[in-house]
N, C-alpha and C positions, 0 to 999 in steps of 0.2 A: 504493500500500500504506500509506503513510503516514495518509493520507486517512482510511484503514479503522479505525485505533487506535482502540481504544473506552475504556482504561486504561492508563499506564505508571506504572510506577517503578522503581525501582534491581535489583528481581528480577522482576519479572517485566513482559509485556506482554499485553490481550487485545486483538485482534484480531474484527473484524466481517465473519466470513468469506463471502463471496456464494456462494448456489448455484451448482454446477458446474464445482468445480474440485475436482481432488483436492489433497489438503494435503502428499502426499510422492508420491515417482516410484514408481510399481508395477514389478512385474515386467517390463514390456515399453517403461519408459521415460514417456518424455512430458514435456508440462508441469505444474507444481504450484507451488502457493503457495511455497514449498521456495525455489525459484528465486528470488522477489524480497524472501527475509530479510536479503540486503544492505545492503538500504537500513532496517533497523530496526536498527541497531548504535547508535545516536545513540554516539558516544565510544568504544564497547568496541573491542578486538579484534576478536572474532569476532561471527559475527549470533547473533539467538538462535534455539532448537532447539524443535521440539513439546512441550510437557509433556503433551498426550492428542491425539486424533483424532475428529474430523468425517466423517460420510460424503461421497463427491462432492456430493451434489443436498441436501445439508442445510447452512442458515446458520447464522449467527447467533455464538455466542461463542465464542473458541478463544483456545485460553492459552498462551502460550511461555514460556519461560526463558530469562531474560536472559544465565546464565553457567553452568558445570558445577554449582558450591554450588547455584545457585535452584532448576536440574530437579531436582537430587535431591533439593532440601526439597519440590519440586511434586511428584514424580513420589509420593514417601512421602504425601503429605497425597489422593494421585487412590486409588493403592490401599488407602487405609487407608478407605478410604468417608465423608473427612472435607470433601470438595468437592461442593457442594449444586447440581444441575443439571437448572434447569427448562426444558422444551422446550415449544414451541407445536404442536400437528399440527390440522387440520383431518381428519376420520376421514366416509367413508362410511356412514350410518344411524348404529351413537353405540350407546352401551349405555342401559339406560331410568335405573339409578341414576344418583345426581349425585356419588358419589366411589366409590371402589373399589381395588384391589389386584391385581395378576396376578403370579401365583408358577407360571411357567413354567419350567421346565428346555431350555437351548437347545444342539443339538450342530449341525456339521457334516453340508449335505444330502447333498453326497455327493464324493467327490476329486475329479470335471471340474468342480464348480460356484465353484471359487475360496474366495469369504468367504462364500456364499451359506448361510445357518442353515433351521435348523427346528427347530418343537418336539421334543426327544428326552427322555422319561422318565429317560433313561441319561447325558445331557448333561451342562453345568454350571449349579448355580443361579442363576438370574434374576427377580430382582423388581422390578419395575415400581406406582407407585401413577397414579392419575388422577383430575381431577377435570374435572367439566365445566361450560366458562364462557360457553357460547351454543351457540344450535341454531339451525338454518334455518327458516324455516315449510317445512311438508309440502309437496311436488310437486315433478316434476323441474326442478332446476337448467338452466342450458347444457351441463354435462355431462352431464346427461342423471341423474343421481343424487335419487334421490327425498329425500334430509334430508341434509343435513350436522352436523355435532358438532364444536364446537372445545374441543381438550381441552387441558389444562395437566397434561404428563407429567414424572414424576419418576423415574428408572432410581436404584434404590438397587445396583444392580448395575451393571457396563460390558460388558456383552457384546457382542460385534459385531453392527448390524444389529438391538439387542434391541429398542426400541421399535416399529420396521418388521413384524417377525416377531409383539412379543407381542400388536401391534392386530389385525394380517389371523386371529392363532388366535382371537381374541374375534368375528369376523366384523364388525367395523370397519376396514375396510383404512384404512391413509392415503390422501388424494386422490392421484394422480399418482405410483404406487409401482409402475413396470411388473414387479417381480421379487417381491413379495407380493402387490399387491394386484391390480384388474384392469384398470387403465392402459395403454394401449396404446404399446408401443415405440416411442423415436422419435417416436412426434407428440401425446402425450396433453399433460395439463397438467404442469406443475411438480411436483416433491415439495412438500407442504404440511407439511413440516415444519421447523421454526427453535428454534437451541439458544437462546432467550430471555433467559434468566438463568444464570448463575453467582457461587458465595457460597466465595471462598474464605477459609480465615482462617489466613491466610500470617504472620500477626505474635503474636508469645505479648501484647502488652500492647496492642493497637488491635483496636478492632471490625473482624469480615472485612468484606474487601471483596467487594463487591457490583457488578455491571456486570451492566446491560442491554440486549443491541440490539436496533435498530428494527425496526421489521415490513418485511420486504423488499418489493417490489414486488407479487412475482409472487404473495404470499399475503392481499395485503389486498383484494381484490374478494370472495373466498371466507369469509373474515373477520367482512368487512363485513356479507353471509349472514347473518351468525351472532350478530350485533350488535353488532361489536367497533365502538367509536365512535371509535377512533386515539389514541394516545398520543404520549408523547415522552417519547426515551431517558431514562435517568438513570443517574450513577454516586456510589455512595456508599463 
């Protein structure tokens, strides 16, 4: 877990979370990242706490609180929509513009389905902007997907599941999304999506900080499709 730090200081920590694991214990138990914040106390007391949420099969940047004062300056700065959170997805076919906007309203599909969302007119608001940073050439994939679109997504909202939900209404699922899109359970590809970037600006007199992580494994062949040439992390 140590390994994973992508940022620390005195309040807070991010973290380079891997696909597949959940970040706290659900309803029926199990294991979660939750479990090895022990070892992130460097000095303190206690370990530190989530300041937001990741889905299971989504990477990339995840922010804790170091002590009760930090969540609660993080927790104020995630709901006030002053935390800037850009994600990487790779999407099936891709919309033809090259930025855009979705202002979908999202409720609960239905009480057996858990966290499970859909569009609901009646819901809560959700917006979403996007912009797109490479395409596939035309023809199918190994997946058998005739184009891929990798897009650089912005949730000006936090809805649950809202990026997953507002791609598959646009008819761009994400790759590897067996509960939107059309991935098959259990044995398709990865979720192709990574929380990229996050901007917080945690200090009244220092420029926010800035943390990016790497492109995981399991989305850079799909990527690469798309013409991403590889990078390296930065933290500013």
């Amino acid at each position: 877990m140590v390994a994973r730090i992508l940022y620390r200081d005195a309040l807070m920590l991010v973290l380079d979370k891997p696909a597949g694991y959940a970040v706290h214990k659900g309803p029926k138990g199990g294991a979660s990242l939750e479990d090895h914040f022990d070892a992130l106390r460097f000095g303190l007391p206690r370990p530190p706490a989530l300041a937001h949420r990741l889905d299971r099969d989504t990477s990339g940047c995840l922010v804790l609180g170091r002590h009760r004062k930090a969540l609660a300056e993080l927790g104020r700065l995630f709901k006030a929509g002053r935390v800037s959170k850009t994600y990487w997805a790779v999407v099936e076919a891709g919309p033809a513009e090259d930025t855009g906007r979705i202002d979908l309203p999202l409720g609960r599909k239905d009480a057996s389905r858990g966290w499970w969302m859909k569009h609901d007119p009646q819901g809560q608001p959700a917006t979403t902007t996007w912009k797109v940073l490479g395409r596939s050439a035309a023809g199918p994939d190994r997946l058998g997907i005739d184009q891929l679109t990798w897009l650089a997504l912005e949730p000006l909202t936090g809805r649950t599941h809202q990026l997953r939900v507002h791609c598959a209404a646009m008819d761009w699922p994400i790759v590897g999304d067996s509960v939107y899109g059309s991935a098959p359970r259990n044995s398709g590809p990865a979720l192709q999506l990574h929380a990229r970037e996050i901007v917080v600006p945690l200090y009244k007199n220092r420029a926010p900080i800035r943390v990016v992580a790497p492109v995981p494994e399991q989305m850079q062949q799909q990527l690469r499709a798309c013409g991403w040439p590889g990078e390296v992390c930065s933290v500013q």
